[in-house]
C-alpha positions as CSV (number, residue, x, y, z in Angstrom):
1,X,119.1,86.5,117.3
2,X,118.5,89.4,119.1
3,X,122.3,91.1,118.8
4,X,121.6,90.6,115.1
5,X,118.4,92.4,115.2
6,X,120.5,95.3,117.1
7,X,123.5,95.1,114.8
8,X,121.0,95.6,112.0
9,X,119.0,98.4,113.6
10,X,122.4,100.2,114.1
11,X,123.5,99.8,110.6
12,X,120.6,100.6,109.2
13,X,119.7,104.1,111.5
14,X,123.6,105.0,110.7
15,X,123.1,104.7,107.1
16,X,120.1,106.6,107.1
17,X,121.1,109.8,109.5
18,X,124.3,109.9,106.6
19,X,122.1,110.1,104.0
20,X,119.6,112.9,105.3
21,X,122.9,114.7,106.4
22,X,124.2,114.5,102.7
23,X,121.2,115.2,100.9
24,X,118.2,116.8,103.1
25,X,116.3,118.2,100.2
26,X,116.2,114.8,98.4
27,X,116.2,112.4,101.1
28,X,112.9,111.7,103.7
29,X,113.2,109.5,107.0
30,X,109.9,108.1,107.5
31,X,108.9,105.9,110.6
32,X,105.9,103.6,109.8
33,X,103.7,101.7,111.6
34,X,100.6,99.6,111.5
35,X,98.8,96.0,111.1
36,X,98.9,93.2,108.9
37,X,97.1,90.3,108.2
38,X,99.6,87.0,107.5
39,X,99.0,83.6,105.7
40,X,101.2,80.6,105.3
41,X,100.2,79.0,101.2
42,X,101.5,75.1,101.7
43,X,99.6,71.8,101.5
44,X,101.3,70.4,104.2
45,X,98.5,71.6,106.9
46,X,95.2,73.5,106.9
47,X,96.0,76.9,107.6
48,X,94.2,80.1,108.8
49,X,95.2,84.2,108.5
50,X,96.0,85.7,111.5
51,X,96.7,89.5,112.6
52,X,99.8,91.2,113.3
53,X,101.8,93.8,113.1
54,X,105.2,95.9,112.3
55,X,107.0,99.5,111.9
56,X,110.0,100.5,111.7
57,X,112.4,103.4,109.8
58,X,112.6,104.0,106.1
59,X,114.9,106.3,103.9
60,X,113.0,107.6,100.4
61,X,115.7,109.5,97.9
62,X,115.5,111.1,94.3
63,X,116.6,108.9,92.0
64,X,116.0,110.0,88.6
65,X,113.0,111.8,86.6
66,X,109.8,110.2,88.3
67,X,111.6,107.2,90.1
68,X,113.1,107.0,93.7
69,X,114.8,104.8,95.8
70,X,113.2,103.2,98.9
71,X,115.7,101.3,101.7
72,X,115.2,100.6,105.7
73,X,114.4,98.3,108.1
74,X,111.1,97.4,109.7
75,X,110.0,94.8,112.9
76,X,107.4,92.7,112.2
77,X,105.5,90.0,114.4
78,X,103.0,87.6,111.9
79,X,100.4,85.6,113.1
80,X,98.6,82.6,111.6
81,X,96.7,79.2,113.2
82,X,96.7,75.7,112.0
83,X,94.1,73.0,112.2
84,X,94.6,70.8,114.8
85,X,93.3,67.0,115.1
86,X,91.3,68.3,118.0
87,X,88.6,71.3,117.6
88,X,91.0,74.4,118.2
89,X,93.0,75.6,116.0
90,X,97.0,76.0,116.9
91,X,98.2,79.7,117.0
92,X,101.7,80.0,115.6
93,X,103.6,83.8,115.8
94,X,106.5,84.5,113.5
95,X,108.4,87.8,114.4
96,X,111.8,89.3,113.2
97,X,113.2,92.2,111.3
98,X,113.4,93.0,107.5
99,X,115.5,94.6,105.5
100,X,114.3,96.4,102.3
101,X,115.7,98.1,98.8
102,X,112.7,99.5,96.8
103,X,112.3,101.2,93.5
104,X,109.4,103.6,93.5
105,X,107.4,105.6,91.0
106,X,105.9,108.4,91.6
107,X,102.5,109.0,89.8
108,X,102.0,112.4,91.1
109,X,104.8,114.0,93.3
110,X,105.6,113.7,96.7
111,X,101.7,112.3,96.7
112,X,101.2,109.0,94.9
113,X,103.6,106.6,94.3
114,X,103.6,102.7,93.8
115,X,106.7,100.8,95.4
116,X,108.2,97.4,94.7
117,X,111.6,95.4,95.3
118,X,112.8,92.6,97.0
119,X,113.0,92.1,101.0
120,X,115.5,90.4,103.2
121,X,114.0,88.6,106.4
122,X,115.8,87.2,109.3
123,X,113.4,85.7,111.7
124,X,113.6,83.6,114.5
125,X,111.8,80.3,116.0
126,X,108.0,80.3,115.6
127,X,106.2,80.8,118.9
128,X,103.4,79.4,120.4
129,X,101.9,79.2,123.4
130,X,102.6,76.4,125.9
131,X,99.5,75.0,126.3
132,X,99.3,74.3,122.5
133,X,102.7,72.6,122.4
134,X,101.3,69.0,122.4
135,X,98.3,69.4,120.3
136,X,98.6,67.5,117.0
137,X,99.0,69.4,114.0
138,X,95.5,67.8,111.5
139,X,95.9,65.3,109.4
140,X,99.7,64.3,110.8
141,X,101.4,63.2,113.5
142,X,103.7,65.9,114.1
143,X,102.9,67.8,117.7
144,X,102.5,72.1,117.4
145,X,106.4,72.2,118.8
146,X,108.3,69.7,116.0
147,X,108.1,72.7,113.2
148,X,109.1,75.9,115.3
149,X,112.3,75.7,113.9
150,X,111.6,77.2,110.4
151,X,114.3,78.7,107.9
152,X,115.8,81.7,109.6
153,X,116.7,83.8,106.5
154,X,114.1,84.1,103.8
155,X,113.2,86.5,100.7
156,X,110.0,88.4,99.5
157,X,108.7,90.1,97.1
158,X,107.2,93.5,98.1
159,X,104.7,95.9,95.6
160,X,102.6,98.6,97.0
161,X,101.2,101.6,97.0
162,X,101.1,105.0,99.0
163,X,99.1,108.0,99.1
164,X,99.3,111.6,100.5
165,X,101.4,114.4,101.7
166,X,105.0,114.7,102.2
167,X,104.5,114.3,105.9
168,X,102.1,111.6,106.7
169,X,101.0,109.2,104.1
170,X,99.0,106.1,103.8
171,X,100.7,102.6,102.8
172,X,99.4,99.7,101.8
173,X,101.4,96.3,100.6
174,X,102.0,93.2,99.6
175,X,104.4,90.9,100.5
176,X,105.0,87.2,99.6
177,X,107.8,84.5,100.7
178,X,109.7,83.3,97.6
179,X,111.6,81.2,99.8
180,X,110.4,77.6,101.4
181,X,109.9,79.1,105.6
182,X,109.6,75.7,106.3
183,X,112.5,74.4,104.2
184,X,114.6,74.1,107.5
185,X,112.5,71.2,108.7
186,X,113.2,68.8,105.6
187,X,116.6,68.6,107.1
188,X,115.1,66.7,110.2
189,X,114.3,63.0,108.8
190,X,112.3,62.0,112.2
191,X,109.5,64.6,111.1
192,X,110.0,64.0,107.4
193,X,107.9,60.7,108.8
194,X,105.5,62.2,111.1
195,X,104.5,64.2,108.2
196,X,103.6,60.9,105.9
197,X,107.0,60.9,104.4
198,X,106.4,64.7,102.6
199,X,108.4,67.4,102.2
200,X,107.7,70.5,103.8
201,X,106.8,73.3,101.7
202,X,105.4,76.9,102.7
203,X,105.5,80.5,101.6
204,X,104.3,83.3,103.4
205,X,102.3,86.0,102.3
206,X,100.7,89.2,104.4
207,X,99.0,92.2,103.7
208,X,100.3,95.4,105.1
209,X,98.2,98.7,106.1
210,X,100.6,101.2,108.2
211,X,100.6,105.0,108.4
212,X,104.2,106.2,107.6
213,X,105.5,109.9,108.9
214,X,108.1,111.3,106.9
215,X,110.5,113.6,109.3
């Protein structure tokens, strides 16, 4: 997992230092960063938001009349908890990288513009921490470690908005899974039963406040 996370990082910074070379009038690398707050929507468990965050590179291009182009790549880690049969909750982290083409429209020039597209995730294992491993998840019998291994590649939809100069801006988004993150586990029969014979079903959705600075 990690040499796919460099690979990508390498792609992506290669394709964005030829586009600022081609074009450095219409073209803007922007490195981002900031917090998020992360959700998992399933019936399958009680579930809680947690905080996280991510950053990462971005390319913004002219595209034509009032619309740009958005691509790059940002890191992300996402937090969120589950109810446990016990009185703490379990503390699950989801991190990876995600790769993103985005339409933009620009409501007032190089100022205000709202963003939206589709995202490609590649994550790895959840995480948690070892003293939660063994806890049951509420209202099953599956332990905190039996659904780690979620779907590594997944898809979102992302829509937001930004606000103010051309150097430093504000950014605020939405993004939600369209895929099934847990969809992996459904191939796994032994926890298909732990789980009262139900298929696993969850989507991710987070909300995204960074600070991007266009170079």
């Amino acid at each position: 997992m990690k040499k796919l996370f460099i690979n990508l990082a390498l792609l992506v910074s290669s394709s964005m230092a030829i586009a600022q070379y081609n074009d450095r009038d219409g073209n803007r690398i922007g490195i981002s960063g900031g917090v998020s707050q992360c959700s998992l929507f399933t019936s399958n468990f009680t579930s809680k938001p947690g905080t996280g965050y991510a950053g990462g590179l971005s390319v913004r291009g002219n595209y034509y009349n009032n619309w740009s182009m958005i691509y790059g790549m940002q890191f992300f880690v996402n937090n969120f908890s589950l109810a446990s049969s016990l009185k703490n909750d379990i503390n699950y982290s989801l991190s990876g990288v995600q790769i993103r083409l985005l339409m933009s429209y620009n409501i007032i020039q190089d100022h205000i513009s709202v963003d939206f597209g589709p995202v490609l995730q590649v994550n790895g294992k959840m995480a948690l921490n070892g003293s939660d491993e063994n806890k049951t998840i509420g209202g099953t019998l599956l332990k905190a470690n039996d659904i780690v291994d979620v779907s590594k590649i997944n898809g979102n939809a992302y829509i937001g908005i930004s606000a103010g100069t051309k150097v430093v801006r504000a950014l605020i988004f939405y993004q939600y899974g369209f895929t099934n993150v847990l969809g992996n586990l459904n191939h796994q029969d032994n926890l298909s039963l732990l789980n009262g014979n139900k298929t696993f079903k969850g989507n991710i959705g987070s909300i995204n406040g960074q600070l991007i600075i266009n170079l």
